[in-house]
Chimera marker file (.cmm) of the C-alpha trace (Angstrom):
<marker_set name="trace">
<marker id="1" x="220.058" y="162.660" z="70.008" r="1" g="1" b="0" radius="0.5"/>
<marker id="2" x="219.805" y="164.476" z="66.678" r="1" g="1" b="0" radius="0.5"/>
<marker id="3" x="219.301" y="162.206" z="63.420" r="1" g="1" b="0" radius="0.5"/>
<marker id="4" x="220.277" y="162.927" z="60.187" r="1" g="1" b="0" radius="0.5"/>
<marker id="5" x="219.206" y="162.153" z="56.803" r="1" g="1" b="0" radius="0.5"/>
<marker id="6" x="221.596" y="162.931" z="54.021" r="1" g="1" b="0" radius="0.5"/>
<marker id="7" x="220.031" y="163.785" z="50.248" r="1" g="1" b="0" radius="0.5"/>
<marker id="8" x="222.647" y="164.484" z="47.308" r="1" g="1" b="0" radius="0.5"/>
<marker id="9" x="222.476" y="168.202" z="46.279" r="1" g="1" b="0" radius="0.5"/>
<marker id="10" x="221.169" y="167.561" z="42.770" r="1" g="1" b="0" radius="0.5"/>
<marker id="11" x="218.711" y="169.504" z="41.260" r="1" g="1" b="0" radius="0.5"/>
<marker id="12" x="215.914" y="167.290" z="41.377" r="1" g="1" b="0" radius="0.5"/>
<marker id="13" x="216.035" y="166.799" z="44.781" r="1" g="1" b="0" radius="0.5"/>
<marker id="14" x="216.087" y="170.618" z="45.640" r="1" g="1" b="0" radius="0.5"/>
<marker id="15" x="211.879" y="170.901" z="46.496" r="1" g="1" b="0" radius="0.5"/>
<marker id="16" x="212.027" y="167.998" z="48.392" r="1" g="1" b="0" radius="0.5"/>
<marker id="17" x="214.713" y="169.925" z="50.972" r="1" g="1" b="0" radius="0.5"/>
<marker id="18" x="212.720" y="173.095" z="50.569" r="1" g="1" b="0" radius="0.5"/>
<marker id="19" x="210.307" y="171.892" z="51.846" r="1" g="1" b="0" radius="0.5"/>
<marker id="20" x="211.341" y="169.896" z="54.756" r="1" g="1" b="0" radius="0.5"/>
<marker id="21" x="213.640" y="172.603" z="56.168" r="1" g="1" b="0" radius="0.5"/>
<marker id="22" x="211.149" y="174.431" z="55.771" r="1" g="1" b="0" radius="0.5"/>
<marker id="23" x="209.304" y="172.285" z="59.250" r="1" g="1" b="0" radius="0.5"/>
<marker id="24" x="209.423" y="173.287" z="62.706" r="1" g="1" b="0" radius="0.5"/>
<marker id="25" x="212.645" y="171.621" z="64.195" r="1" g="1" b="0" radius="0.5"/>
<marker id="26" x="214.431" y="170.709" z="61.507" r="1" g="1" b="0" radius="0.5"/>
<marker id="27" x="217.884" y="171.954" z="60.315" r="1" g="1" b="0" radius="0.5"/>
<marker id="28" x="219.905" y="171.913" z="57.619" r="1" g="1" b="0" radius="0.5"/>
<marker id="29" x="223.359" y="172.247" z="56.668" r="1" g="1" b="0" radius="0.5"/>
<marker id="30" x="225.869" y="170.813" z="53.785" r="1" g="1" b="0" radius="0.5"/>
<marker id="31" x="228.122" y="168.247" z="54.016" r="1" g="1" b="0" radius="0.5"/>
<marker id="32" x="230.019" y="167.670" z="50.419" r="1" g="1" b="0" radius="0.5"/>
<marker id="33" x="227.566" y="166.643" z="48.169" r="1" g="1" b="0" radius="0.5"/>
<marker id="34" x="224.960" y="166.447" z="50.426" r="1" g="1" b="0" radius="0.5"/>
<marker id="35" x="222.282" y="168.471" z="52.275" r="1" g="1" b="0" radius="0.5"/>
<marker id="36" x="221.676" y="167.183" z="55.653" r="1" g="1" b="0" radius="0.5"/>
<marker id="37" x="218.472" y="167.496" z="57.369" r="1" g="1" b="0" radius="0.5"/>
<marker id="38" x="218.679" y="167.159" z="61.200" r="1" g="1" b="0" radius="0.5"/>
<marker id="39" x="215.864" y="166.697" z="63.872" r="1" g="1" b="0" radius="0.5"/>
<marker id="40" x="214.847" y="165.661" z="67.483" r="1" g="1" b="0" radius="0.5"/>
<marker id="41" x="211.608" y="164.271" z="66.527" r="1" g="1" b="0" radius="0.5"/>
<marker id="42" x="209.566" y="162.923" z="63.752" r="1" g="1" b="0" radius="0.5"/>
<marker id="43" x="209.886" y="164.489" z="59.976" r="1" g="1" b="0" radius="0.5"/>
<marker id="44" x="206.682" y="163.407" z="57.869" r="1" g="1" b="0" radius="0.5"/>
<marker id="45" x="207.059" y="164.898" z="53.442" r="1" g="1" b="0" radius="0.5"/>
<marker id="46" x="204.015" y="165.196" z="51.948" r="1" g="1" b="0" radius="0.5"/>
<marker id="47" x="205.176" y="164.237" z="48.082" r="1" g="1" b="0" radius="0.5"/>
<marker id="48" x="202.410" y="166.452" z="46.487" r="1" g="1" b="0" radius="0.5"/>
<marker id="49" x="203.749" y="169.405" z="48.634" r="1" g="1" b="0" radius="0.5"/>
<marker id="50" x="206.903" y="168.808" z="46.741" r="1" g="1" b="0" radius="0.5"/>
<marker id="51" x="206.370" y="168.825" z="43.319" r="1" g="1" b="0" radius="0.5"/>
<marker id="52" x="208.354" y="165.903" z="42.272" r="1" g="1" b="0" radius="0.5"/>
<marker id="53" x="207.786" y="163.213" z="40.289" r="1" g="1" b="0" radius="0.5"/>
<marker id="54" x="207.313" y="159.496" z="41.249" r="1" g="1" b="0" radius="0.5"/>
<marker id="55" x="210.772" y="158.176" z="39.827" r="1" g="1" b="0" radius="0.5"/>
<marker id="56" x="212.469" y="161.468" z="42.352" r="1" g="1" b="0" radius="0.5"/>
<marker id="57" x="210.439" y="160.596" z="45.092" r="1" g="1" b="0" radius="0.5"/>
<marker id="58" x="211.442" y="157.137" z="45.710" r="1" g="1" b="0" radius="0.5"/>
<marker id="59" x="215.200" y="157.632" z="45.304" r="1" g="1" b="0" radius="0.5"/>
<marker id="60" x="215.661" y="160.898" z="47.166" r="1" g="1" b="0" radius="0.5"/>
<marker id="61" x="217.425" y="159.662" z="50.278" r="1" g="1" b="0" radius="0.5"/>
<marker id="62" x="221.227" y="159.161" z="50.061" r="1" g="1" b="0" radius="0.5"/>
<marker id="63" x="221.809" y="158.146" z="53.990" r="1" g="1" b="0" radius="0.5"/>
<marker id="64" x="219.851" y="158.075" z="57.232" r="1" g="1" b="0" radius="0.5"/>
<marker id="65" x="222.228" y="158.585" z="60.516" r="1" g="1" b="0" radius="0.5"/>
<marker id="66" x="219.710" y="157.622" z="63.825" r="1" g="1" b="0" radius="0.5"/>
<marker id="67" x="215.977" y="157.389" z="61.844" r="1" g="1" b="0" radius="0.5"/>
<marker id="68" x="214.097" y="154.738" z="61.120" r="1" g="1" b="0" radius="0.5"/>
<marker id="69" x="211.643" y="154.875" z="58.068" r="1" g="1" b="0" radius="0.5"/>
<marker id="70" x="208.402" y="154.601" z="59.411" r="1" g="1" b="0" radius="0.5"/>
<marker id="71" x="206.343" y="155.538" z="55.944" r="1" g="1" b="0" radius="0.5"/>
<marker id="72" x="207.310" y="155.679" z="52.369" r="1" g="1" b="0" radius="0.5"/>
<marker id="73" x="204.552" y="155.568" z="49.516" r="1" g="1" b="0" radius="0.5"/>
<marker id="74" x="203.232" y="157.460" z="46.931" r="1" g="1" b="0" radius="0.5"/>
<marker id="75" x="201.660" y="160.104" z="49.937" r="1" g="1" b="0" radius="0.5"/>
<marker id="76" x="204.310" y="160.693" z="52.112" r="1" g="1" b="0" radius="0.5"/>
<marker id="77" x="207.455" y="159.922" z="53.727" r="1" g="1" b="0" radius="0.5"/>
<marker id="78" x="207.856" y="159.816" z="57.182" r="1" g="1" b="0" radius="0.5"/>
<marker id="79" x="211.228" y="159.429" z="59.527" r="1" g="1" b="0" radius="0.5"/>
<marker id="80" x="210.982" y="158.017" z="63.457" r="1" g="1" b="0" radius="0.5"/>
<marker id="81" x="214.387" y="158.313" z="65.061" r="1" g="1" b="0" radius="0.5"/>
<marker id="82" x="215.622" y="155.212" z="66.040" r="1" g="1" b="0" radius="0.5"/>
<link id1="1" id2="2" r="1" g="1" b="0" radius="0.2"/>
<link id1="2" id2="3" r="1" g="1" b="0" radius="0.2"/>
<link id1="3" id2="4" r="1" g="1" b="0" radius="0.2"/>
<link id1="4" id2="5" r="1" g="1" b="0" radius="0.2"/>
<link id1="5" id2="6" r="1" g="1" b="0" radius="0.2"/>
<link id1="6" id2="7" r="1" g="1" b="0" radius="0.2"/>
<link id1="7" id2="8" r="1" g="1" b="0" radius="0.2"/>
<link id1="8" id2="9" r="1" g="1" b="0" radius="0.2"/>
<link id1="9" id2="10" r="1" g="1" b="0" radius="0.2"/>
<link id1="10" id2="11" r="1" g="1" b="0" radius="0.2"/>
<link id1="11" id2="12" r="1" g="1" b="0" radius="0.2"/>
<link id1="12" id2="13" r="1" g="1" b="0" radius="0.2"/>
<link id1="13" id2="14" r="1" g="1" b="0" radius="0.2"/>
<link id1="14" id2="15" r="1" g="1" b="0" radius="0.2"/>
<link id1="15" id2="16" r="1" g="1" b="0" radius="0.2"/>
<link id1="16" id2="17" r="1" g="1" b="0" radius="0.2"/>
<link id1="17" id2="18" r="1" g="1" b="0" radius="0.2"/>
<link id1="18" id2="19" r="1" g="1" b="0" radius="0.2"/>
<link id1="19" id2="20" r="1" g="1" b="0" radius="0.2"/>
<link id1="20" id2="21" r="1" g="1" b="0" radius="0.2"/>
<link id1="21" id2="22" r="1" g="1" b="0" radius="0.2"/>
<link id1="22" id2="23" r="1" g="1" b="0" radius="0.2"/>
<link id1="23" id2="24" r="1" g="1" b="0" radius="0.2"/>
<link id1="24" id2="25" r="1" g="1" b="0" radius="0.2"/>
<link id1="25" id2="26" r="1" g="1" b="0" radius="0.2"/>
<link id1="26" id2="27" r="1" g="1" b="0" radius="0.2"/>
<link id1="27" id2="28" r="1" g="1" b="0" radius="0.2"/>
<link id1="28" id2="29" r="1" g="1" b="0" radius="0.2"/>
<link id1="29" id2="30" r="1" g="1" b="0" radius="0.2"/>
<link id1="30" id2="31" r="1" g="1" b="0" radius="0.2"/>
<link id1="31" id2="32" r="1" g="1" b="0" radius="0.2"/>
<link id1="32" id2="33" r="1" g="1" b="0" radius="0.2"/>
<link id1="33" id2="34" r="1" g="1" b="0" radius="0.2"/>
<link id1="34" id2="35" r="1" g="1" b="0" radius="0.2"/>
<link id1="35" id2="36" r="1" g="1" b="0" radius="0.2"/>
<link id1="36" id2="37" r="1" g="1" b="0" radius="0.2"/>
<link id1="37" id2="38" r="1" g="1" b="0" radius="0.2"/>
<link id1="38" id2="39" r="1" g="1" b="0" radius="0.2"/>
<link id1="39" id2="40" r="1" g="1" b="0" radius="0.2"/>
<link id1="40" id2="41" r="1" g="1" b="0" radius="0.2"/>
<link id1="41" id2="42" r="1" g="1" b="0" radius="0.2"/>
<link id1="42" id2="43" r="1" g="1" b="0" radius="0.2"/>
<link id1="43" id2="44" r="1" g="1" b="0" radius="0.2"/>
<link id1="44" id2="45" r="1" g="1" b="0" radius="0.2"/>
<link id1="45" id2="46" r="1" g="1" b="0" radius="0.2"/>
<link id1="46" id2="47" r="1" g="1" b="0" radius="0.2"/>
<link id1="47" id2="48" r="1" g="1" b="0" radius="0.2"/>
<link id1="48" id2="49" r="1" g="1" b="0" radius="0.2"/>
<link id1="49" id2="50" r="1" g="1" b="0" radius="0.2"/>
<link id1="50" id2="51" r="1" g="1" b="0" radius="0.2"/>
<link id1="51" id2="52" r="1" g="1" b="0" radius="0.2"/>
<link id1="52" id2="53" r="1" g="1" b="0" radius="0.2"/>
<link id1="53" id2="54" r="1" g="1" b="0" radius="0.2"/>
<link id1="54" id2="55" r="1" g="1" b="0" radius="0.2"/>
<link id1="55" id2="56" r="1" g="1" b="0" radius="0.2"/>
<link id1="56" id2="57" r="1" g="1" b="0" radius="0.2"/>
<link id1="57" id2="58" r="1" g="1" b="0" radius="0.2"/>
<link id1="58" id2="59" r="1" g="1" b="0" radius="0.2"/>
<link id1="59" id2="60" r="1" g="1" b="0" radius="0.2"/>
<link id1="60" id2="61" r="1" g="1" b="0" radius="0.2"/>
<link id1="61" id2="62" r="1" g="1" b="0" radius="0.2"/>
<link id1="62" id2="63" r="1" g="1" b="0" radius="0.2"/>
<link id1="63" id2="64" r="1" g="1" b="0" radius="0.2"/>
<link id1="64" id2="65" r="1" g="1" b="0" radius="0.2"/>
<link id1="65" id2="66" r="1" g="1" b="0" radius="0.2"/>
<link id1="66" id2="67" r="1" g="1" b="0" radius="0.2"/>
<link id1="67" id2="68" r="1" g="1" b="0" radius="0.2"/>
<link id1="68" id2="69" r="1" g="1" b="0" radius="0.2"/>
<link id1="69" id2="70" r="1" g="1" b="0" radius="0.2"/>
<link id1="70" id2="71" r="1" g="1" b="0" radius="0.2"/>
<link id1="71" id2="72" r="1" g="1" b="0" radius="0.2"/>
<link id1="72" id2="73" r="1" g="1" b="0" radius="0.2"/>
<link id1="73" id2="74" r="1" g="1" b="0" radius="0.2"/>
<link id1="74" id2="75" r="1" g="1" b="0" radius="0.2"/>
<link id1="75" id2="76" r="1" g="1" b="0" radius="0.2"/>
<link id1="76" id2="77" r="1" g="1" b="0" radius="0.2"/>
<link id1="77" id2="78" r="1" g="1" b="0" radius="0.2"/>
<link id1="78" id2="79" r="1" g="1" b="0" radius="0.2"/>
<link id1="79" id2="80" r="1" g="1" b="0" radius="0.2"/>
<link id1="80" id2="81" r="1" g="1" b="0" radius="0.2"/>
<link id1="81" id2="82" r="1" g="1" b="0" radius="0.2"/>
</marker_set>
């Protein structure tokens, strides 16, 4: 089964998609004011690959459809589907 994670399309949250469609696996497509990022198997962001500041990188993710959160702190964020 493919999971999802929605992020609002917002400017801030721009490198943080850039970089994660960027990963072998996962796709992306738009969904009203979202980007969705889909996957098979586990997504892990490195936040200092991204750019973004601490106050972006804990509120980035609008929805998660089939992952479970497996990681989130000030290194990286990392997505097990459920």
């Amino acid at each position: 089964m493919t999971a999802r994670l929605f992020v609002l399309d917002v400017p801030e949250n721009v490198p943080i998609v850039e970089i994660a469609r960027g990963y072998p696996g996962v796709s992306l497509e738009k969904v009203g004011p979202y980007f969705v990022l889909a996957a098979e198997s586990n997504v892990t962001v490195d936040r200092r690959s991204t750019g973004v500041r601490h106050a972006v990188w804990y509120s980035w993710v609008g929805g998660l459809e089939g992952w479970q959160i497996e990681q989130w702190d000030r290194d990286a964020f990392r997505l097990v589907p459920r």
